[in-house]
N, C-alpha and C positions, 0 to 999 in steps of 0.2 A: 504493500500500500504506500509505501515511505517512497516517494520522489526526493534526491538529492540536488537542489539548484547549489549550491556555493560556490561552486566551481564558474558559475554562470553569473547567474542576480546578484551573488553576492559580492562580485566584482564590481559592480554596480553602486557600490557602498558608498555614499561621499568621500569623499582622503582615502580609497582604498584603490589598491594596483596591484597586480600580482606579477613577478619578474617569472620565466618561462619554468624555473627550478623552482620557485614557491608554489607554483599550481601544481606542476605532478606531484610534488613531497605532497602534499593537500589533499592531492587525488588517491593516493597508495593509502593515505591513511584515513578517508573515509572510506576503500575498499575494505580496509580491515576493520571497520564495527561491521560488516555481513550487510549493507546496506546495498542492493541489487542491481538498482534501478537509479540511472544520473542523467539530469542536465548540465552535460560539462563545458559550452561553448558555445561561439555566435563565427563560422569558421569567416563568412564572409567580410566581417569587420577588419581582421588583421592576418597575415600569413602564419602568424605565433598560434592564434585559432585552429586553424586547419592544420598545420603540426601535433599540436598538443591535443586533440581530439586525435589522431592516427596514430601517437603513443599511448596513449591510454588503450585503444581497444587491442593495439598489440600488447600490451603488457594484461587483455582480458578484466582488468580491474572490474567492470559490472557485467550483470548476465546482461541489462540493457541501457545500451549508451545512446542517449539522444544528442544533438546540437541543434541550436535555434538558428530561423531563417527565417525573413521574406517570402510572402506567395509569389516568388520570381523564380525563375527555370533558371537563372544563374546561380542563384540560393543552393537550390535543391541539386543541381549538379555537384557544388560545393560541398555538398554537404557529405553526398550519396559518396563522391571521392574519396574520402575518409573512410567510409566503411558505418560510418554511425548512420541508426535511425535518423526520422527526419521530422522535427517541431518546427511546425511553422504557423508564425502569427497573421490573423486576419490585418489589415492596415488600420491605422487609429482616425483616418477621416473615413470617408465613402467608398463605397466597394461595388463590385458590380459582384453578385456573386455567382451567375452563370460561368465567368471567367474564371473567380476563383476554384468552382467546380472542375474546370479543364487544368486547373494547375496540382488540383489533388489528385486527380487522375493522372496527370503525367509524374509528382511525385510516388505514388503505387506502382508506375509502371519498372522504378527503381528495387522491388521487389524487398521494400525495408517497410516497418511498421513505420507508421504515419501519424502525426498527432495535430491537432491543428486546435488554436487558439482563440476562442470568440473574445476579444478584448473589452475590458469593462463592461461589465456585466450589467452594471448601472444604469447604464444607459438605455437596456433596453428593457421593457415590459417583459412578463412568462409569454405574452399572446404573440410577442417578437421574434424572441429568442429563441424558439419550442421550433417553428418552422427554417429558421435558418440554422439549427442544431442537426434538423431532420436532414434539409439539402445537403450538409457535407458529410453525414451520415451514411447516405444515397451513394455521394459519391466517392465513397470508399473509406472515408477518415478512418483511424481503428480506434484512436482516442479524441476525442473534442477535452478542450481541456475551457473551464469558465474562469477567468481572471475577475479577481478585484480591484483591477488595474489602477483604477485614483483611491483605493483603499477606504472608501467613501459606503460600503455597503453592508447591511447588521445581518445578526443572523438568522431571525426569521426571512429575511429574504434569499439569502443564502440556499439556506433549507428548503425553501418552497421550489425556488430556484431549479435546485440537484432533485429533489425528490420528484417534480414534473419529467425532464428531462431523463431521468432513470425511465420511466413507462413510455417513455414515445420515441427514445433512438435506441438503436444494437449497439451503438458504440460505445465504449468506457471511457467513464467521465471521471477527469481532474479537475481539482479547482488550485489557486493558484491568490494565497489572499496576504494584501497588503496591509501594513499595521501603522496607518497613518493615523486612523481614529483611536489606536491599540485595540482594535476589536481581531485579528488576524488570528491568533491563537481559537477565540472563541469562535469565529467565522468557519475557519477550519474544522475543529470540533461538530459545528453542526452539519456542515459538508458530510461527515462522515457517519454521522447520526441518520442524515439523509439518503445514506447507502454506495456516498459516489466509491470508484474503487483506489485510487491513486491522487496522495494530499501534497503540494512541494513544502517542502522545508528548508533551510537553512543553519549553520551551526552557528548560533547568538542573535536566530534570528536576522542576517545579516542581508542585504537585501538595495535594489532603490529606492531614494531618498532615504527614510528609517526603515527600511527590511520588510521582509513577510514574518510570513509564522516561525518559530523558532523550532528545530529539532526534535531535541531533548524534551522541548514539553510535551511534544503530542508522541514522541515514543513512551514517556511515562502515563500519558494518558489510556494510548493503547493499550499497555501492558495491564495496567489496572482493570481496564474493561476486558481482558483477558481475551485480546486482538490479536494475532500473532505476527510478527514484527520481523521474528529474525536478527534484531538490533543489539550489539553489546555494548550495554553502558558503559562498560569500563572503559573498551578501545574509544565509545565516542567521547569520554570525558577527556581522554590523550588529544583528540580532534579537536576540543574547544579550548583545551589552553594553549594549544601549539598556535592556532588561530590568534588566539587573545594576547599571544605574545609579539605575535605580525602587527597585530591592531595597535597597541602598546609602544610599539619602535616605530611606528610609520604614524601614530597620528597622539597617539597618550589616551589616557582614560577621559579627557574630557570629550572625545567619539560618543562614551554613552549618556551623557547629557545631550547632545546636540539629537543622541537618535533619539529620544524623549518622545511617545506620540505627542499630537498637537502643540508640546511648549517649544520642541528641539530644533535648531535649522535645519536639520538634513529634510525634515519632512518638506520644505520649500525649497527642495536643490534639486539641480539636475543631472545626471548624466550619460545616461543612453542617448544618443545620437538617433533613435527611432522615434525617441521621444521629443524631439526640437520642432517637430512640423506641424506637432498639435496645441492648442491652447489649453488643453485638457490638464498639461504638470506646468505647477509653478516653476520660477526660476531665478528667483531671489542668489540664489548661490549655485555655480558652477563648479563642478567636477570635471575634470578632464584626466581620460587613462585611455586605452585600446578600443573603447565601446564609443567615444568620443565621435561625433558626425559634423559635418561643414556647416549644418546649421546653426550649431550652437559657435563653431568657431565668427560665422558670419554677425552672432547676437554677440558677440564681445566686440567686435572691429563698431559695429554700429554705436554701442553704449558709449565706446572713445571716439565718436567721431571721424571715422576712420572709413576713407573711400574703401570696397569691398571691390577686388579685383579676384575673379571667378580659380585661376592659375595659381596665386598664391596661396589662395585658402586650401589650397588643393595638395602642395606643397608642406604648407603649415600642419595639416591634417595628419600625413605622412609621417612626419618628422614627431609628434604628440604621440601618436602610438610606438612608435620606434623608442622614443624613450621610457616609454613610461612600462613596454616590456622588459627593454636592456636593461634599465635602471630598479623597476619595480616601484614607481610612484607616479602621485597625480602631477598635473602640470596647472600652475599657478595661471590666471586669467593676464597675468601683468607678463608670466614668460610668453602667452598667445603672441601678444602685443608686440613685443622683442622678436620673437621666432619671423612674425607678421615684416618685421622693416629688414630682415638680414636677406628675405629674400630679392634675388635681383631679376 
């Protein structure tokens, strides 16, 4: 039932970067609490991506390795290279979804399980959601997964949510909930109350802006409800302070004030580069690591007054993930800036 995002979302983190040796140490040892099933990557973001997803399933670390993508046929190419499953997110504005239909049938046609993403959940009615669940159900999805994408959504809807959705598609349902309101843990919970079969987590909760659900609470959860997990506490409590010690040297303990639901900044930062196109996440504070996208480099040049020339941010772009793999950190809005006049 235990989906592993860390590797993924929780790169995601404000002030969080992972250099190419801190992700697979990361990855070997959430193999070893018996954890299955990971979201280890977004390959199409950085070449480090698409690497570090092809050693992980050489090294067999889960029975299922997925990486995230775009409903683009360059994604899914991407992705299918590597050898991993294939998660791919619906788009955060408007969608045709006849087309997205021909994109999950060309993903299938990769012969990998397929999972696909209704984003924010929020946004749509059960009377919405229930038939465009149904359509990529149709066309082949194995898993739909429902996000709490703006972390904006409680648990009775939650619930009603997953518990509709179980009776009207074949497919197996994830949910996928952020802990912006600090409802994530609880949101989760009733996700599973509700029958879905596969919940994401993270170790500290760690996640975009302040995180999703945290781990360790819903393996103890499970285990109490007398759910069978598979999970060893002890290997994932080696997990959370090996983490806690990266978090510690790369940003200090005042990380978990700022994750605070509603008081802490991270819940008004940004940093997915998928997320710059919509109005949907704030962006009071920028993050910049390998997930990093030209639109948020484009929202910094604007903020400084800064003619935006299409080449450079492109350059600039390149250069932000390059170090922030090499190095293993975020890159400051003021080095953009810097990076932004060096080029000629």
């Amino acid at each position: 039932m235990i989906t592993d995002d860390t590797l993924r979302e929780g790169l995601q983190s404000p002030g969080i970067s992972f250099s190419y040796k801190e992700k697979i140490e990361l990855a070997r040892l959430i193999s070893s609490t018996g954890i299955k099933r990971a979201l280890v990557s977004y390959p199409s973001a950085h070449i480090s991506e698409y690497n570090i997803t092809k050693d992980i399933i050489k090294e067999k670390l889960f029975e299922e390795t997925f990486s995230l993508g775009r409903t683009l046929k360059e994604d899914i190419d991407l992705i299918s290279e590597t050898g991993s499953n294939i998660s791919l997110h619906l788009p955060f504005t408007d969608f045709d979804l006849e087309k997205i239909c021909q994109t999950v049938h060309y993903a299938k046609s990769k012969g990998r399980v397929v999972e696909v993403a209704i984003v924010d959940m929020v946004k749509y009615d059960i009377d919405r959601i229930i038939p465009i669940a149904r359509k990529l159900s149709e066309c082949g999805a194995d898993v739909l997964q429902i996000p709490d994408t703006t972390g904006r959504a409680r648990p009775k809807l939650v619930y009603d949510v997953i518990s509709n959705l179980k009776k009207e598609v074949e497919s197996k349902i994830e949910v996928h909930c952020h802990n912006d309101s600090g409802l994530a843990v609880a949101n989760t919970i009733a996700a599973i109350e509700a029958g879905c079969d596969y919940v994401d987590t993270t170790i500290l909760g760690l996640g975009e802006r302040n995180g999703i659900a945290d781990m360790l609470t819903i393996v103890e959860y499970l285990n109490k409800e007398g759910i069978d997990n598979n999970v060893n506490i002890d290997r994932l409590t080696k997990g959370y302070d090996h983490l806690l010690e990266i978090i510690l040297n790369k940003i200090g303990y005042y990380f978990f004030v700022r994750n605070i639901p509603i008081y802490g900044r991270n819940v008004k930062s940004l940093t997915a580069g998928t997320h710059s196109t919509s109005s949907n996440f704030p962006s009071s504070y920028i993050s910049l690591n390998v997930y990093a996208g030209s639109g948020i480099i484009k929202e910094i040049l604007k903020r400084n007054g800064i003619q935006i020339d299409e080449r450079k941010v492109k350059v600039v772009l390149n250069k932000i993930k390059d170090v922030a793999v090499n190095e293993g950190r975020t890159i400051d809005p003021l080095e953009v800036i810097k990076f932004y006049g060096e080029v000629i």
